[in-house]
C-alpha positions in Angstrom: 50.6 32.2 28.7 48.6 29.4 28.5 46.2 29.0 25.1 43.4 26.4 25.2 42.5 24.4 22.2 38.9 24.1 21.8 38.2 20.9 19.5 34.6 20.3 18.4 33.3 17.4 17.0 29.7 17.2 14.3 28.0 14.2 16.2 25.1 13.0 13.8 22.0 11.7 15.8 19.8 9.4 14.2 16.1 9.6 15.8 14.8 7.0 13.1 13.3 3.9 14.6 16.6 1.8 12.6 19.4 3.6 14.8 17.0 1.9 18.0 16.9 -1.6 16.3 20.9 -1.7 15.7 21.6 -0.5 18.3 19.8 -3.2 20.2 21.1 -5.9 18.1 17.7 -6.4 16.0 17.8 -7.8 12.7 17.1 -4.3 10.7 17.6 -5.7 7.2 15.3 -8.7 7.7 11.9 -8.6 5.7 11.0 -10.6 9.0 11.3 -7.7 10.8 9.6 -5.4 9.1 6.8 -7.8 8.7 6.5 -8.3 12.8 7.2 -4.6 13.6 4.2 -3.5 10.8 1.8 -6.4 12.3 2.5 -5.4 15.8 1.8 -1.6 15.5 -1.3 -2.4 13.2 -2.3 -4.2 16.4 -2.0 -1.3 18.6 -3.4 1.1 16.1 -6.7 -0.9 15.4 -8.5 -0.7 19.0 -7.5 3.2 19.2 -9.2 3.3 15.4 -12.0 1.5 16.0 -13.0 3.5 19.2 -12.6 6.7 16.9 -15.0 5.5 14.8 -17.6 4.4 17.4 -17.3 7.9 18.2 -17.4 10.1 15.1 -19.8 7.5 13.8 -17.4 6.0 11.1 -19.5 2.9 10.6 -21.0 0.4 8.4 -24.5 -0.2 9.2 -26.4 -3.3 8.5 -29.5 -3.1 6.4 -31.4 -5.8 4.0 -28.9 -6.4 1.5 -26.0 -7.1 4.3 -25.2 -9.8 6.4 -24.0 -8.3 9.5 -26.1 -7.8 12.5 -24.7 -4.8 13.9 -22.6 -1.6 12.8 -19.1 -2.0 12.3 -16.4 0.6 12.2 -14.3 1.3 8.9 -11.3 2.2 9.8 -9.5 -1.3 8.8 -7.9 0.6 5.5 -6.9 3.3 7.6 -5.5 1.5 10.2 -3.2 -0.7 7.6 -2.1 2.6 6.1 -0.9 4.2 9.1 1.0 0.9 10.0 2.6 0.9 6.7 3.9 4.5 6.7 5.0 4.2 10.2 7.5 1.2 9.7 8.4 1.7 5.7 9.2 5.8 6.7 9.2 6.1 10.4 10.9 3.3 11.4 13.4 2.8 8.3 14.5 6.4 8.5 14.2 6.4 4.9 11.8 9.2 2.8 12.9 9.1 -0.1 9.1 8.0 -1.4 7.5 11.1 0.1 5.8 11.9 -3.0 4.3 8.6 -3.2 3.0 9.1 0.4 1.6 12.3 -0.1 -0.5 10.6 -3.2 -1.8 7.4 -1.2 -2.6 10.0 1.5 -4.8 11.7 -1.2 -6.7 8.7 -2.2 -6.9 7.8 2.1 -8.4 11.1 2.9 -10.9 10.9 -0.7 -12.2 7.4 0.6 -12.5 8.8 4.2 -15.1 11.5 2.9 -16.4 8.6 0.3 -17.0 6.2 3.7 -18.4 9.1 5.9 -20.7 11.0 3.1 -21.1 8.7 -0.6 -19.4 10.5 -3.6 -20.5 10.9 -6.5 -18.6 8.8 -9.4 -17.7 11.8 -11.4 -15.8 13.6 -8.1 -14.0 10.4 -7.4 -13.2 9.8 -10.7 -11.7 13.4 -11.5 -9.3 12.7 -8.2 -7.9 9.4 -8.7 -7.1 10.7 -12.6 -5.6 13.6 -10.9 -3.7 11.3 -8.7 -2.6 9.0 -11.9 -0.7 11.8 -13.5 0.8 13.5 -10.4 2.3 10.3 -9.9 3.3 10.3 -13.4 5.0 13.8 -12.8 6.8 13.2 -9.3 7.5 9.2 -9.5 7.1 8.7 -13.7 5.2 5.3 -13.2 3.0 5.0 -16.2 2.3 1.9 -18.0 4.7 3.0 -21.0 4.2 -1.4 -22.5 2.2 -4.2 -22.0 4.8 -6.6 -23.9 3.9 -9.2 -26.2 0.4 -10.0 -26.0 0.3 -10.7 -29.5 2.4 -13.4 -29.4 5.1 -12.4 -31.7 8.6 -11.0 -31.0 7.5 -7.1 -31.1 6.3 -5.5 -28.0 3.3 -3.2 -27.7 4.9 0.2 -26.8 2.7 3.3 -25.6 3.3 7.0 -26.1 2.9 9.2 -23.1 -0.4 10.4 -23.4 -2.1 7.1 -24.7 0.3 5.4 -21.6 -1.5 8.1 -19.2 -4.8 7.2 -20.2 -4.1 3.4 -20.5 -2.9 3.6 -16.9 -6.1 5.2 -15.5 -8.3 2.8 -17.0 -5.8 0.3 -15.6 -6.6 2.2 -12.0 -10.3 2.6 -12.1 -10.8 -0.9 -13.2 -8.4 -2.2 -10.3 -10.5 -0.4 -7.7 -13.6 -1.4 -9.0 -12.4 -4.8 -9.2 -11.2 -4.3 -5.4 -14.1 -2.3 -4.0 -16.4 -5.4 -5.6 -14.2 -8.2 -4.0 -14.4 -6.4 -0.4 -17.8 -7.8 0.0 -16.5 -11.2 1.7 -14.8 -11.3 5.2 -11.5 -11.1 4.6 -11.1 -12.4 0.8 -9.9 -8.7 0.2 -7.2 -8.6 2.7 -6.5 -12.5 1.7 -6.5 -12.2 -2.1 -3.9 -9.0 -1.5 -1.4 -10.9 0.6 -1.2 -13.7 -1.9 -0.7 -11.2 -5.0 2.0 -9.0 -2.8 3.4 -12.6 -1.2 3.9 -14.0 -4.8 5.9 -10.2 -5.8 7.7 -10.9 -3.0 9.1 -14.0 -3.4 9.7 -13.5 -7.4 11.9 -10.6 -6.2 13.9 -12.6 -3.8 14.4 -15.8 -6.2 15.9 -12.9 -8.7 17.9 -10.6 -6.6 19.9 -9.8 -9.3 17.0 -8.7 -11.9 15.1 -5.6 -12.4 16.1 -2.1 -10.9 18.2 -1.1 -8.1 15.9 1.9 -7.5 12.6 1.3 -7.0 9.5 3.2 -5.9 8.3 0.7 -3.4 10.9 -1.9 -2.1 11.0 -5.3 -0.7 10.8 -3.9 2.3 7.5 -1.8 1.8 6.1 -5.4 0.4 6.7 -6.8 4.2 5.2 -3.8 5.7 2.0 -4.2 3.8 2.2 -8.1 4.4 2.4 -7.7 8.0 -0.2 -5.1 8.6 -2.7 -6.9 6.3 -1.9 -9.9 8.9 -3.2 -7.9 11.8 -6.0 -6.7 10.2 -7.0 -10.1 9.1 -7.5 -11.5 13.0 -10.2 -8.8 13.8 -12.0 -9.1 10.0 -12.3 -12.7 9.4 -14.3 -15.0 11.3 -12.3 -17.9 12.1 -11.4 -16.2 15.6 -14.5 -13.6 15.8 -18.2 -14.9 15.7 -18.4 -11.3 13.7 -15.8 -9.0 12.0 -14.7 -6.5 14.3 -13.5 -3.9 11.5 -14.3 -3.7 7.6 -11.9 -2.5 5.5 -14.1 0.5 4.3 -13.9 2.3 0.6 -10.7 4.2 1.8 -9.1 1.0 2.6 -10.4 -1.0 -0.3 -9.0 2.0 -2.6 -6.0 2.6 -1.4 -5.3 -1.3 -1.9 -6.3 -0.9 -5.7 -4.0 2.2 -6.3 -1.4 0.1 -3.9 -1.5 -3.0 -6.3 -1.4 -1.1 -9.6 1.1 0.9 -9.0 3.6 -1.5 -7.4 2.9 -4.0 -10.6 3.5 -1.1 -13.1 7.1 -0.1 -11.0 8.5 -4.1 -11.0 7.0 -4.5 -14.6 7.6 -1.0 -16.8 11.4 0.1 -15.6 14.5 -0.6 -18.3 15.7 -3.7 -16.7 12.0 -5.4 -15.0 11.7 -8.3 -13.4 8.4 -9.4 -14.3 6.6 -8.7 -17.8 3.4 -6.7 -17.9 1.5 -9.8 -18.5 2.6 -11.3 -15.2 2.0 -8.2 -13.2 -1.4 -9.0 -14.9 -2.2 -12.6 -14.0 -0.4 -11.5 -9.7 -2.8 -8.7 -9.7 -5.7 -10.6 -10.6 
């Protein structure tokens, strides 16, 4: 009597975007790559954006006080964000930062509304203070020290409820600061590369410094850099006698939170690599 031996074996599938790009050869660990992949999708998700807008009547219309001549669709922040997630989540198989995600998709969706129908300053206020402190809860980024500003050897320490509050005036006043700079053609986008760009290349000149587990990662850095790229070509007007997309108050806010936040993770943890008054003079 014959018995048959059934052996089965757990095969593990990856459907992440990085199983694809090894398995093609791609440089998956390059910055590079990230950079291209981010730009290229932001290119293909701009046109579909833009049309969206035409349609749903996203748009920024001229009037006295602008310089435009025609309406212009404000889907530029959203576009950059989708780009972003895609290759830093999607296409990295990694989601360890959902929490982070879920936030910045808070703010998104607040400046959506904001762009479509203006809030009022109290209802946006209440949400991005909301926002501060549920990133405090899931991710426990605060600004806990902003060093020594006094110029002696003792460093200005915060508890957790003046840190909290420190920290949203740190947030309000970055997206003010932002939303006010987003009046130009592309100084917003520009002015954001160079701050990210400078993070960048601080973090790869000291590999060795600051925490191994970070919130955002070199990576997400490239990401951003290469989406902000594309966006770049259709908003300034080097290769467009007009922009073709603004950034919008979702996009400009989204950047502010984006800016703070990843200052207050390379410059607050046990081991940073920058001091809070660097993260200072890159964010500004």
């Amino acid at each position: 009597m014959h018995q048959h031996v059934i052996i089965r074996e757990t095969v593990k599938v990856d459907f992440s975007g990085k199983a694809f790009i090894e398995a093609v050869g791609l440089p998956a660990s390059s910055l590079w790559f990230y950079a291209l992949m981010s730009f290229a999708v932001c290119l293909l998700v701009l046109p579909v954006a833009i049309l969206a807008s035409r349609r749903i009547g996203l748009l920024d219309q001229p009037n006295a006080r602008k310089t435009h001549q025609q309406a212009t669709p404000l889907v530029g922040g959203f576009s950059i964000f989708v780009s972003f997630v895609f290759v830093s989540f999607i296409m990295a198989g990694d989601w360890v930062n959902w929490s982070m995600l879920c936030w910045l998709s808070v703010v998104l969706l607040v400046g959506i509304i904001d762009d479509f129908n203006d809030l009022s300053v109290i209802t946006r206020t209440l949400v991005h203070v909301v926002v501060v402190v549920g990133i405090w809860l899931t991710d426990g980024l605060m600004v806990s020290s902003i060093g020594s500003i006094l110029g002696s050897d003792s460093v200005v320490t915060f508890s957790v409820v003046t840190g909290l509050c420190f920290t949203v005036i740190a947030v309000i006043g970055a997206i003010n600061a932002v939303n006010m700079i987003d009046g130009v053609d592309g100084l917003l986008g520009t002015l954001t590369m160079v701050s990210l760009f400078s993070l960048l290349l601080i973090t790869l000149i000291f590999p060795g410094s600051g925490s191994d587990e970070r919130v955002f990662s070199t990576r997400d850095i490239a990401s951003m850099l290469g989406a902000l790229a594309a966006f770049l070509l259709l908003n300034v007007r080097i290769f467009n006698r007009s922009a073709k997309v603004y950034m919008g108050d979702a996009g400009s806010t989204v950047l502010g939170f984006l800016l703070v936040y990843l200052m207050i993770d390379y410059s607050q943890s046990d081991n940073a690599i920058i001091g809070p008054v660097v993260a200072g003079w890159i964010l500004g």
